[in-house]
N, CA, C and O atoms as a CHARMM CRD file, in Angstrom:
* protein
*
  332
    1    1 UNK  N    157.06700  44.58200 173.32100 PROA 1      0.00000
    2    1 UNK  CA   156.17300  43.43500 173.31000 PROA 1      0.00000
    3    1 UNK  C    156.98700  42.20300 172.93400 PROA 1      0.00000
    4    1 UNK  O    157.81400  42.08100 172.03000 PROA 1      0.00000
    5    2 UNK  N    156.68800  41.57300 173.57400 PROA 2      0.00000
    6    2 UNK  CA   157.54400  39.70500 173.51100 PROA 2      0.00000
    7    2 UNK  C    156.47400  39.05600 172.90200 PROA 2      0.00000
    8    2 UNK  O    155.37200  39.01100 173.44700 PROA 2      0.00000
    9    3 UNK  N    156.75700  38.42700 171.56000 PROA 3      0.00000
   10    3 UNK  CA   155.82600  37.29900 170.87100 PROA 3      0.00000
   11    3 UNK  C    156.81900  36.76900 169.94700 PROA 3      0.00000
   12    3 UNK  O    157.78900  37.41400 169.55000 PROA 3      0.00000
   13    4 UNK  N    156.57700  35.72000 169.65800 PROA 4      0.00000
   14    4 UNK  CA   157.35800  34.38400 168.51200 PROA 4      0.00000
   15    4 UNK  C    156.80900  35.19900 167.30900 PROA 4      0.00000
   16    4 UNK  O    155.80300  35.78200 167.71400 PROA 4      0.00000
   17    5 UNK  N    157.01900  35.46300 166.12000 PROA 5      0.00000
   18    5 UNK  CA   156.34300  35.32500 164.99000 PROA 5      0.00000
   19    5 UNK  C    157.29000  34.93300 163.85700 PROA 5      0.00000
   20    5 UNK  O    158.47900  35.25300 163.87700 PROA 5      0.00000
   21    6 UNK  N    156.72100  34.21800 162.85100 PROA 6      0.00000
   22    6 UNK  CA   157.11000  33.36000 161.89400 PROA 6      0.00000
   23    6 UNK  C    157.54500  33.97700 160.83900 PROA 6      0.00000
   24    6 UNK  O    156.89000  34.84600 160.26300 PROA 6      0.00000
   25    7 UNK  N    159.10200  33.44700 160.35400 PROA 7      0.00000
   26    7 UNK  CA   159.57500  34.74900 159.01300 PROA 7      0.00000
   27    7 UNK  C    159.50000  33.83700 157.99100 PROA 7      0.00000
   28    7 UNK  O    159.87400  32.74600 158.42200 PROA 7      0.00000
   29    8 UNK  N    159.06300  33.76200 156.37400 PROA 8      0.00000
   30    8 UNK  CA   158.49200  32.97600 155.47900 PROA 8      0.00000
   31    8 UNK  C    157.64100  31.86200 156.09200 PROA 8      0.00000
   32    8 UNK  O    157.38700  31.74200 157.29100 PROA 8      0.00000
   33    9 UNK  N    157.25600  31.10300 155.14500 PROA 9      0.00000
   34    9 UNK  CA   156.47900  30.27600 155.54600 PROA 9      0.00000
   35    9 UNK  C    156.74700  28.49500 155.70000 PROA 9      0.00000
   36    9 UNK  O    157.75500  27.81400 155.51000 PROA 9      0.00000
   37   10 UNK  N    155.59400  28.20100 156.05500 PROA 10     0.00000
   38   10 UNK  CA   155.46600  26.91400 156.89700 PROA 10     0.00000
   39   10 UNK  C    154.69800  25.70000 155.82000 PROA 10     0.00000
   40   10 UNK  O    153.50900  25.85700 155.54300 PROA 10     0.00000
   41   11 UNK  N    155.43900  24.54800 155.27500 PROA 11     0.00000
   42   11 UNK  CA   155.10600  23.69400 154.56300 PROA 11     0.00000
   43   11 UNK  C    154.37600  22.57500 155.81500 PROA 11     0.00000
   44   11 UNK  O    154.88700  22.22400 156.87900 PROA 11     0.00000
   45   12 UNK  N    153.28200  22.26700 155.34800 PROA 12     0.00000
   46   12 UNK  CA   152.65600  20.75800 156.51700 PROA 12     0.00000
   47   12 UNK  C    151.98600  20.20800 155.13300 PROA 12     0.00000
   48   12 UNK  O    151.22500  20.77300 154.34800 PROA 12     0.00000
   49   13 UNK  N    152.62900  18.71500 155.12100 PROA 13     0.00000
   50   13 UNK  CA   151.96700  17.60300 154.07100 PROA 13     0.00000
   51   13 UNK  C    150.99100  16.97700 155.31500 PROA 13     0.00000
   52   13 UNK  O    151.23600  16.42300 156.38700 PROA 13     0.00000
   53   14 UNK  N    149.59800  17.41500 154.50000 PROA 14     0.00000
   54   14 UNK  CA   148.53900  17.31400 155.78300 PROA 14     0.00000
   55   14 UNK  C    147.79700  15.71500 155.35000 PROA 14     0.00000
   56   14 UNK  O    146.68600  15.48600 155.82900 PROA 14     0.00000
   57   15 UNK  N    148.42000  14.70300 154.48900 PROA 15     0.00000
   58   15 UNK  CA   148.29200  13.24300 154.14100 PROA 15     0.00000
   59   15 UNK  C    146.93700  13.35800 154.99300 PROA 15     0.00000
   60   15 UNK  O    146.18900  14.33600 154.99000 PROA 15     0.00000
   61   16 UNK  N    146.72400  11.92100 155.87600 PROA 16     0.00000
   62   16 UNK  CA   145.37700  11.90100 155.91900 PROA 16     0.00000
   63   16 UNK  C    145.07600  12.22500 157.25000 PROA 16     0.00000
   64   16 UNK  O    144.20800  11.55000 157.80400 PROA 16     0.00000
   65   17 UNK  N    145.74000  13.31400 157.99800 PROA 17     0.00000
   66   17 UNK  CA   145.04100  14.06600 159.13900 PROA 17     0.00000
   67   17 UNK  C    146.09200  13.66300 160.59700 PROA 17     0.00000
   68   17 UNK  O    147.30100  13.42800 160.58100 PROA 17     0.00000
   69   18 UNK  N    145.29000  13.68200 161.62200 PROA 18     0.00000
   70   18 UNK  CA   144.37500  14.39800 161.96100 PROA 18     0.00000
   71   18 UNK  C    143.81900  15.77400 162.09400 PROA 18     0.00000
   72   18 UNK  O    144.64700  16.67500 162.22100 PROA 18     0.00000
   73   19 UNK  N    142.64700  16.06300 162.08600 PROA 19     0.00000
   74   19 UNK  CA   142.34100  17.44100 162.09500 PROA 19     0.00000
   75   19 UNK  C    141.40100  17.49600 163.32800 PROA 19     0.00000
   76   19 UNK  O    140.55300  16.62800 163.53300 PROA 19     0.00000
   77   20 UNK  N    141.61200  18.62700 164.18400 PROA 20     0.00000
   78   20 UNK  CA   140.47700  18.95000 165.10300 PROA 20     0.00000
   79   20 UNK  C    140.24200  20.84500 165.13500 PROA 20     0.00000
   80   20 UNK  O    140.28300  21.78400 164.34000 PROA 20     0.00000
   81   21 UNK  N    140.05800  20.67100 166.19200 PROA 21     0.00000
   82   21 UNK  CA   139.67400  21.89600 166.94000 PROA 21     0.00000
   83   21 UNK  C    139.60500  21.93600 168.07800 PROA 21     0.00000
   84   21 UNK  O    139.47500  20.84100 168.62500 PROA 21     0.00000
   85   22 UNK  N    139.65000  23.01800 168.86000 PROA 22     0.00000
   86   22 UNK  CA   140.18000  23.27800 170.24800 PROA 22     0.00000
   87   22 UNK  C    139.45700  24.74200 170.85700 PROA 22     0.00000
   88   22 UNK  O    139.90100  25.76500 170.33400 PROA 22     0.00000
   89   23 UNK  N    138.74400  24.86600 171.55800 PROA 23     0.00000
   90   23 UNK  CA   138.13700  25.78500 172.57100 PROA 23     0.00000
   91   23 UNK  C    138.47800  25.66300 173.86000 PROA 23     0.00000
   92   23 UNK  O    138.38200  24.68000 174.59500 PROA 23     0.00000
   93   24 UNK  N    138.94000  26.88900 174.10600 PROA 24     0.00000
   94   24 UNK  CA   139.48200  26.66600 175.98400 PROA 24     0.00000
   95   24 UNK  C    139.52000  28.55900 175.57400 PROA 24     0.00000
   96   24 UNK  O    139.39600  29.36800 174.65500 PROA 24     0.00000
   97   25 UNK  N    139.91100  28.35600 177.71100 PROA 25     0.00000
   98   25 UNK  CA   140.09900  29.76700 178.43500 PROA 25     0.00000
   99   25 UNK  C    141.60600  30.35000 178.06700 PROA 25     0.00000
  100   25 UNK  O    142.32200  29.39200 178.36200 PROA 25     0.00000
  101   26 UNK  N    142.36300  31.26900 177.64400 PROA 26     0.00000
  102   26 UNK  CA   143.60100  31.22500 177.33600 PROA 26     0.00000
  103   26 UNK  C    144.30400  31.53000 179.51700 PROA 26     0.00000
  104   26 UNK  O    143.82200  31.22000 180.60600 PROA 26     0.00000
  105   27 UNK  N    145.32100  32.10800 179.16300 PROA 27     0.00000
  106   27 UNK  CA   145.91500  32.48100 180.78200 PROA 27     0.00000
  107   27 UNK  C    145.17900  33.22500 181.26300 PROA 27     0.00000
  108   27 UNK  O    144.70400  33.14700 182.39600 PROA 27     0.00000
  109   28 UNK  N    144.94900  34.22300 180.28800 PROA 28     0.00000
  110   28 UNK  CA   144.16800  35.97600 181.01400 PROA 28     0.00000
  111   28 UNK  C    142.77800  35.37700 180.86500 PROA 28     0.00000
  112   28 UNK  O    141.93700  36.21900 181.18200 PROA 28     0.00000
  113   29 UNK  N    142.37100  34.50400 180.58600 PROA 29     0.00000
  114   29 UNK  CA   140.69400  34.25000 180.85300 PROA 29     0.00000
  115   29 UNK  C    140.06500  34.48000 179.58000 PROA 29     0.00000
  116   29 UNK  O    138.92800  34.01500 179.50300 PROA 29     0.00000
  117   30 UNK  N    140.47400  35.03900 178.61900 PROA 30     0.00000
  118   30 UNK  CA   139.42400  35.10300 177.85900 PROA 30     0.00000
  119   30 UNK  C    139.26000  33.89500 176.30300 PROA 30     0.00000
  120   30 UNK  O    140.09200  33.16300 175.76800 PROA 30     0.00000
  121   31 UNK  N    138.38600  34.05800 176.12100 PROA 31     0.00000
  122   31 UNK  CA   138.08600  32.86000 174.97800 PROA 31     0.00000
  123   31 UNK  C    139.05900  32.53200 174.19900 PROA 31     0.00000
  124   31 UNK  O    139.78900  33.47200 173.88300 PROA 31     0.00000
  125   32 UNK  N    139.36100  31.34900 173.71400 PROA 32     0.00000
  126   32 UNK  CA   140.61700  30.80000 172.88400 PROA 32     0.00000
  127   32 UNK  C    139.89100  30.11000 171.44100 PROA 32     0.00000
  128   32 UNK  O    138.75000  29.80500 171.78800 PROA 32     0.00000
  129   33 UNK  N    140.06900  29.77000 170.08200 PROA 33     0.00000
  130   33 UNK  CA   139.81100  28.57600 169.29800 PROA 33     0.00000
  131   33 UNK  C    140.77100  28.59400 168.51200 PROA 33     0.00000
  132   33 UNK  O    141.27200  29.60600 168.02200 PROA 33     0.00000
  133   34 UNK  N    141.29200  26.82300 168.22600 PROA 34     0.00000
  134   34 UNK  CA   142.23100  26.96900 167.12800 PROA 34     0.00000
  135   34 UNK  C    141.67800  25.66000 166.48500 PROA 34     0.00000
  136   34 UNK  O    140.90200  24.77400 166.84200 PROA 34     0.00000
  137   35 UNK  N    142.43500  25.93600 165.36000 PROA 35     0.00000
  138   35 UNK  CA   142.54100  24.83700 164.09900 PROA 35     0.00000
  139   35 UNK  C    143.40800  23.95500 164.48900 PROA 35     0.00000
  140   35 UNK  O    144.30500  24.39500 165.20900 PROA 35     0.00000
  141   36 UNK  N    143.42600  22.70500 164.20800 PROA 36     0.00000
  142   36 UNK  CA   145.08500  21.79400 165.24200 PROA 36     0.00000
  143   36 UNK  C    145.15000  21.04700 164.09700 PROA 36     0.00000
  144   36 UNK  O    144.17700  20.38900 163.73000 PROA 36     0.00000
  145   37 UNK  N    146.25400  21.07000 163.44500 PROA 37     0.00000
  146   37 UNK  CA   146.43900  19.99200 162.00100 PROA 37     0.00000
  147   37 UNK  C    147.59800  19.21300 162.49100 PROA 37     0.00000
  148   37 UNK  O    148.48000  19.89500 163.01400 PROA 37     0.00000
  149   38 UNK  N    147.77000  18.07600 162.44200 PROA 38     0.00000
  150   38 UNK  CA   148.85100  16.89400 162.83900 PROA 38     0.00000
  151   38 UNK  C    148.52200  16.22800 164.97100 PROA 38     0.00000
  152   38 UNK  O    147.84900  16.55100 165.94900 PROA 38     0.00000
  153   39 UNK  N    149.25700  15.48800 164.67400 PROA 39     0.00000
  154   39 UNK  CA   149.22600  14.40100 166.07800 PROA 39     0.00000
  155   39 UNK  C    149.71400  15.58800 167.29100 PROA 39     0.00000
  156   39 UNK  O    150.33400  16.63300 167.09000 PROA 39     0.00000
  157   40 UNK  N    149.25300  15.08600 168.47400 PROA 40     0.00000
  158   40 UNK  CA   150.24200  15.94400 169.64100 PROA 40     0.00000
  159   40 UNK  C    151.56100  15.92400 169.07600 PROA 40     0.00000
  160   40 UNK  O    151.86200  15.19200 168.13400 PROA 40     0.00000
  161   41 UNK  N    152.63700  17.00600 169.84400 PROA 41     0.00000
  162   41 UNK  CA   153.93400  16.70500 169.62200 PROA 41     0.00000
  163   41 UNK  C    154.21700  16.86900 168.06400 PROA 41     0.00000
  164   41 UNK  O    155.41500  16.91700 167.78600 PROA 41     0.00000
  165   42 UNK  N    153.34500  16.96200 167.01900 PROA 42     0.00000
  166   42 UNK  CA   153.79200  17.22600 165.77300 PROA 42     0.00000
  167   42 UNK  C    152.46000  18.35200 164.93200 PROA 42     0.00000
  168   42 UNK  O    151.94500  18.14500 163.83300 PROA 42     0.00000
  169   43 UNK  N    152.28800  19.07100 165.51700 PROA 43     0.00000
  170   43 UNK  CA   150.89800  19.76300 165.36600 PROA 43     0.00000
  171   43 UNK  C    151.03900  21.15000 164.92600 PROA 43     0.00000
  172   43 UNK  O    152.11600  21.63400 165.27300 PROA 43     0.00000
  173   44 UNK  N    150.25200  21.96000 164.24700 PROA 44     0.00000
  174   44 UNK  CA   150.30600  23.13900 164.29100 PROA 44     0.00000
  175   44 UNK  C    148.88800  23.79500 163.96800 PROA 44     0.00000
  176   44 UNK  O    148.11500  23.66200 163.01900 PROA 44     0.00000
  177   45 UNK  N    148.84700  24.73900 165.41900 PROA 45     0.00000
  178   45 UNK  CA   147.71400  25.29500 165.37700 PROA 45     0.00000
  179   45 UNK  C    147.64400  26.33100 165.07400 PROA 45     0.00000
  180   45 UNK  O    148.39200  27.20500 165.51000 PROA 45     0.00000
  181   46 UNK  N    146.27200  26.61400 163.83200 PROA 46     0.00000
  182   46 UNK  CA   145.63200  28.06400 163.63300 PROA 46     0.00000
  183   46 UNK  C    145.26200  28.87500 164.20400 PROA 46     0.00000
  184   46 UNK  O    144.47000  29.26300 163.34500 PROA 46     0.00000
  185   47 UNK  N    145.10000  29.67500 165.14100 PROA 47     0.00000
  186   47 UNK  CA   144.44300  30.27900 166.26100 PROA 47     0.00000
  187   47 UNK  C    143.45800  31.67700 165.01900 PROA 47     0.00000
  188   47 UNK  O    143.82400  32.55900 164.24300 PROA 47     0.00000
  189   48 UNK  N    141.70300  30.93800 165.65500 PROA 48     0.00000
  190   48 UNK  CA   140.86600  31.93600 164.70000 PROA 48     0.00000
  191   48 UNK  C    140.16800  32.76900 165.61900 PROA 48     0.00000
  192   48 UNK  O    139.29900  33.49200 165.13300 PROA 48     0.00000
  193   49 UNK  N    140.38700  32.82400 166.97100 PROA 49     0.00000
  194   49 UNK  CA   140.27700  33.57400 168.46200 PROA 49     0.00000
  195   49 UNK  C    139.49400  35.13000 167.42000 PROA 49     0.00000
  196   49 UNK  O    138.29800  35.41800 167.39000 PROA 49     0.00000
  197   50 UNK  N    140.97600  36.08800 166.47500 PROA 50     0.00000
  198   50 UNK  CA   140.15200  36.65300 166.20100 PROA 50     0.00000
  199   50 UNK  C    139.82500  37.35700 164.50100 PROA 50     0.00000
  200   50 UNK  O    139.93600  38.40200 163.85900 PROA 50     0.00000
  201   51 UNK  N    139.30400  35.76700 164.36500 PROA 51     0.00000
  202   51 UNK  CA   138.98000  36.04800 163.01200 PROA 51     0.00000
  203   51 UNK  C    137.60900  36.19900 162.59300 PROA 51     0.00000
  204   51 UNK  O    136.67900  35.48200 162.96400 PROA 51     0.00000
  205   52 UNK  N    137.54400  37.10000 161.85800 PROA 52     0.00000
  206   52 UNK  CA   136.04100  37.49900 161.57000 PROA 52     0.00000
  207   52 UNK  C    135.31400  36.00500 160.99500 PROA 52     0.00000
  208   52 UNK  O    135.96300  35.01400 160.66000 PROA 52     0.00000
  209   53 UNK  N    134.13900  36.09500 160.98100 PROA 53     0.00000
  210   53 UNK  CA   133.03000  34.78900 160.13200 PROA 53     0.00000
  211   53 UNK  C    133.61100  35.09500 158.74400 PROA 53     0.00000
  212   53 UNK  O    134.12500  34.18300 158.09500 PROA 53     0.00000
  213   54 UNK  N    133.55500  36.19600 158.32600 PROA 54     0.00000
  214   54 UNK  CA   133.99700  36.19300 156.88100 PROA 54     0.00000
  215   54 UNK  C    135.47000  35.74700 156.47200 PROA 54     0.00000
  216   54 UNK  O    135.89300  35.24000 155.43300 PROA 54     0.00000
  217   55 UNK  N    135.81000  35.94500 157.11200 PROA 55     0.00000
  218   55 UNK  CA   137.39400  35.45400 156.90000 PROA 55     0.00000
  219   55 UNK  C    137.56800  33.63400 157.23800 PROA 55     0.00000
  220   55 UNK  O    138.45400  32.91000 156.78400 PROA 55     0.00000
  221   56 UNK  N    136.67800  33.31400 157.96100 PROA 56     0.00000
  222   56 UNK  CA   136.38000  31.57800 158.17700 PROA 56     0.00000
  223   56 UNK  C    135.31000  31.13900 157.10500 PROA 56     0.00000
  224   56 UNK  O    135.16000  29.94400 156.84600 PROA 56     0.00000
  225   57 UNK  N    134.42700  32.31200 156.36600 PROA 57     0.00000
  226   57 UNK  CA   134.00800  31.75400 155.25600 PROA 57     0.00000
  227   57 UNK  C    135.09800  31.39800 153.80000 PROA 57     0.00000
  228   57 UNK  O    135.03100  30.30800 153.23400 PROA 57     0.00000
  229   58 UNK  N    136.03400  32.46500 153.36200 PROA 58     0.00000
  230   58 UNK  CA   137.13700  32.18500 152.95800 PROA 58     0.00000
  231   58 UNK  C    138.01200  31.31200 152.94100 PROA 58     0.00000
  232   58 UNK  O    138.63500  31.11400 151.89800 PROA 58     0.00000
  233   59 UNK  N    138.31400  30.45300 154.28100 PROA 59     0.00000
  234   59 UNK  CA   139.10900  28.91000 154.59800 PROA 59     0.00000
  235   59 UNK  C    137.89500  28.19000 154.36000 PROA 59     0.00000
  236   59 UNK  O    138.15100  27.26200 153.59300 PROA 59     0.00000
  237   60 UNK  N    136.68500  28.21000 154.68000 PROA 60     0.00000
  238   60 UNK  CA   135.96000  26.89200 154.16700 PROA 60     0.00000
  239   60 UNK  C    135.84800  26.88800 152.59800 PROA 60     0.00000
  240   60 UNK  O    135.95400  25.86000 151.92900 PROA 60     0.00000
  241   61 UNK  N    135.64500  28.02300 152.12900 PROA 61     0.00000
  242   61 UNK  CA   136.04500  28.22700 150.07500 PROA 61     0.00000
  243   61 UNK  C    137.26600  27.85400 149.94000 PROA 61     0.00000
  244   61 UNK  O    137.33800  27.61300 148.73500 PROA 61     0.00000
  245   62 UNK  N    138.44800  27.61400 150.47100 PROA 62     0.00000
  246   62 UNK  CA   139.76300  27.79500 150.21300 PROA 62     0.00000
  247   62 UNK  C    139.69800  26.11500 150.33100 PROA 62     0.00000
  248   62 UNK  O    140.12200  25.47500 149.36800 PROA 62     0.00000
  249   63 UNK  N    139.28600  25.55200 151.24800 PROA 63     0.00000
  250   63 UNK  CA   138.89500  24.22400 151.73000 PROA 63     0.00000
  251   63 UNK  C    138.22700  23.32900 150.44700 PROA 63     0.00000
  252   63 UNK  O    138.61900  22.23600 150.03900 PROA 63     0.00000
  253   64 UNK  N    137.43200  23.90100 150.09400 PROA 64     0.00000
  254   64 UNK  CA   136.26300  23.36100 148.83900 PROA 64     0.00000
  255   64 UNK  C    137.33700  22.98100 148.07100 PROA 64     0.00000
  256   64 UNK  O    137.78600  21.85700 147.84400 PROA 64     0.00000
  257   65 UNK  N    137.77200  24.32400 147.61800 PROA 65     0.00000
  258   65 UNK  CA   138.93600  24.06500 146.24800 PROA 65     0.00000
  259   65 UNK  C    139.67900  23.14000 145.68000 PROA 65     0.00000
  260   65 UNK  O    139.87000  22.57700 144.60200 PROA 65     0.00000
  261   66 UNK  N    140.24600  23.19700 147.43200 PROA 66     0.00000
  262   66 UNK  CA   141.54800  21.99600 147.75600 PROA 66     0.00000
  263   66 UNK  C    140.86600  20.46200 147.14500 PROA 66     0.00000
  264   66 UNK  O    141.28100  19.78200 146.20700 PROA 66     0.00000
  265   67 UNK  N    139.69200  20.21900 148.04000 PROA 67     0.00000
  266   67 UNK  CA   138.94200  19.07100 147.92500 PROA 67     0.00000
  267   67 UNK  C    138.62300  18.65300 146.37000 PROA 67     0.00000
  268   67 UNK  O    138.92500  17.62500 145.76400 PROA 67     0.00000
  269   68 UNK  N    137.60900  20.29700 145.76600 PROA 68     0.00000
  270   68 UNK  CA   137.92000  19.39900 144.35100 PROA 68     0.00000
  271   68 UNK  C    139.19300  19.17800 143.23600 PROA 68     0.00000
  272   68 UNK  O    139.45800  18.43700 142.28900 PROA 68     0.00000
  273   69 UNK  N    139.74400  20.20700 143.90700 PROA 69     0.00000
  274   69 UNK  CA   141.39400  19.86200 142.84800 PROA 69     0.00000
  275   69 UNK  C    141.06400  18.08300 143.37000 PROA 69     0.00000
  276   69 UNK  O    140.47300  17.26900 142.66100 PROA 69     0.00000
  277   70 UNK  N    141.56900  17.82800 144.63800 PROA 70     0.00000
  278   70 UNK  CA   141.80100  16.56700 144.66400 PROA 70     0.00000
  279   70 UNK  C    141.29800  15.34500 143.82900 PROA 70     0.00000
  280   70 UNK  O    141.90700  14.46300 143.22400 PROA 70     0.00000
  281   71 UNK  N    140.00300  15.60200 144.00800 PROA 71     0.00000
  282   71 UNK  CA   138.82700  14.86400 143.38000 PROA 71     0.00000
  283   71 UNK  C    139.47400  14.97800 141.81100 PROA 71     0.00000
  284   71 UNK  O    140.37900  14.32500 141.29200 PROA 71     0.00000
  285   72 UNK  N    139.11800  15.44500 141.58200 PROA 72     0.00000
  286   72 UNK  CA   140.36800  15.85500 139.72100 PROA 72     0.00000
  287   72 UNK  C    140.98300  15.03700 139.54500 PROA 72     0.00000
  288   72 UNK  O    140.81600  14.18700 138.67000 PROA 72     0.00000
  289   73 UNK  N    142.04900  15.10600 140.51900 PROA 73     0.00000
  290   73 UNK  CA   143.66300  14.00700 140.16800 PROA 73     0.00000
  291   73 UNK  C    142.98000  12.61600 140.48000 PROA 73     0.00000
  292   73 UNK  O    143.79900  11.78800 140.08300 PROA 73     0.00000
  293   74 UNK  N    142.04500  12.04800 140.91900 PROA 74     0.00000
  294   74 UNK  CA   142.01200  11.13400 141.17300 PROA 74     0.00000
  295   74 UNK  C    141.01800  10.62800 140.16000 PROA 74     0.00000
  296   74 UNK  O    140.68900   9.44400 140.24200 PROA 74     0.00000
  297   75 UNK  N    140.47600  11.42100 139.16700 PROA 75     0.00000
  298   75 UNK  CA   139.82700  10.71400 138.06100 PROA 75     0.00000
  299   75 UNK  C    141.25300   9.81900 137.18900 PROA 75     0.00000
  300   75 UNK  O    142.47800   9.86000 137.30200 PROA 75     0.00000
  301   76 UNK  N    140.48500   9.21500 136.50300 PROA 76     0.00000
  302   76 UNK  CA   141.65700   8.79200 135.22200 PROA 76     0.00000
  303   76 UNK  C    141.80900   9.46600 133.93100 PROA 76     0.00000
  304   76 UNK  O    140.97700   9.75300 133.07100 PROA 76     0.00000
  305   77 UNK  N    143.10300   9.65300 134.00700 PROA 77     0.00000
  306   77 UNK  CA   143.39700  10.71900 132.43000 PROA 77     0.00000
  307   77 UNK  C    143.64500  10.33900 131.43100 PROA 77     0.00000
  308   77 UNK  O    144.72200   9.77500 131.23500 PROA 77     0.00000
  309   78 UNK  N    142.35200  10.59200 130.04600 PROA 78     0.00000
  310   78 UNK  CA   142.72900   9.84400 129.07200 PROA 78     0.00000
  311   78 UNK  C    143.39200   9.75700 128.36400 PROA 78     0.00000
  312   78 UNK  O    143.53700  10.78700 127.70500 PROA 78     0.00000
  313   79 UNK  N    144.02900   8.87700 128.06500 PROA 79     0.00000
  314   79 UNK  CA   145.58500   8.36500 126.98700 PROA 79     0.00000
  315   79 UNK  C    145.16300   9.44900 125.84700 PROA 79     0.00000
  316   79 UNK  O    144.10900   9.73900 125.28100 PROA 79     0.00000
  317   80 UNK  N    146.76300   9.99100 125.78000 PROA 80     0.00000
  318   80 UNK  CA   146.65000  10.96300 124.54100 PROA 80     0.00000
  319   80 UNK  C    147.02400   9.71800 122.85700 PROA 80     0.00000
  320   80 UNK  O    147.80500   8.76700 122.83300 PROA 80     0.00000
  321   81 UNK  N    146.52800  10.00800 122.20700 PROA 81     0.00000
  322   81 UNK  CA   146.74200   9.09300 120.86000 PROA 81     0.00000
  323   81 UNK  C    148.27900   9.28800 120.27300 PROA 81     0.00000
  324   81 UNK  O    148.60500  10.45800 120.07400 PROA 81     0.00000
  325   82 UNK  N    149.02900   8.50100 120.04300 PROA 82     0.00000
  326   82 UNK  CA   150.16300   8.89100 119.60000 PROA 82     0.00000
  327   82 UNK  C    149.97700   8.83300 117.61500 PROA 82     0.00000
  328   82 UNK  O    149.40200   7.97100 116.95000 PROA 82     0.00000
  329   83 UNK  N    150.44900   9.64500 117.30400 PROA 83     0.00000
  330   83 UNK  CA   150.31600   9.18600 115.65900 PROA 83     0.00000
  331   83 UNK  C    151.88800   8.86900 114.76600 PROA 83     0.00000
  332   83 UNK  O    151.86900   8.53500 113.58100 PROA 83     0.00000
């Protein structure tokens, strides 16, 4: 079998997007969807073709997280008292 697959992993500073999604026919005809994070030409797609609902409930929890960590850092942290 001939396929690319990826040895360690893949850093993307996902700053402020773009994000989509993508549905199409693949070559052999059958159903395609991916995740597409960055511009054409600088992109990398998730392919969730065949990922269970539960396992896309997991990235939208994994998603939440991210969001409120963020929300966090962007409060203001109060000055510790020096004595």
């Amino acid at each position: 079998m001939n396929r690319a697959e990826i040895s360690g992993g893949i850093n993307l500073d996902l700053n402020d997007g773009p994000i989509r999604t993508r549905h199409f026919r693949g070559f052999d005809g059958k159903p395609c969807a991916q995740l597409i994070i960055g511009e054409a030409g600088q992109s990398v797609a998730i392919s969730v073709t065949r990922s269970t609902p539960e396992v896309l409930d997991e990235l939208a929890e994994a998603v939440a997280e991210l969001k409120a960590w963020t929300l966090r850092q962007q409060q203001p942290q109060p000055l510790k008292a020096v004595v």
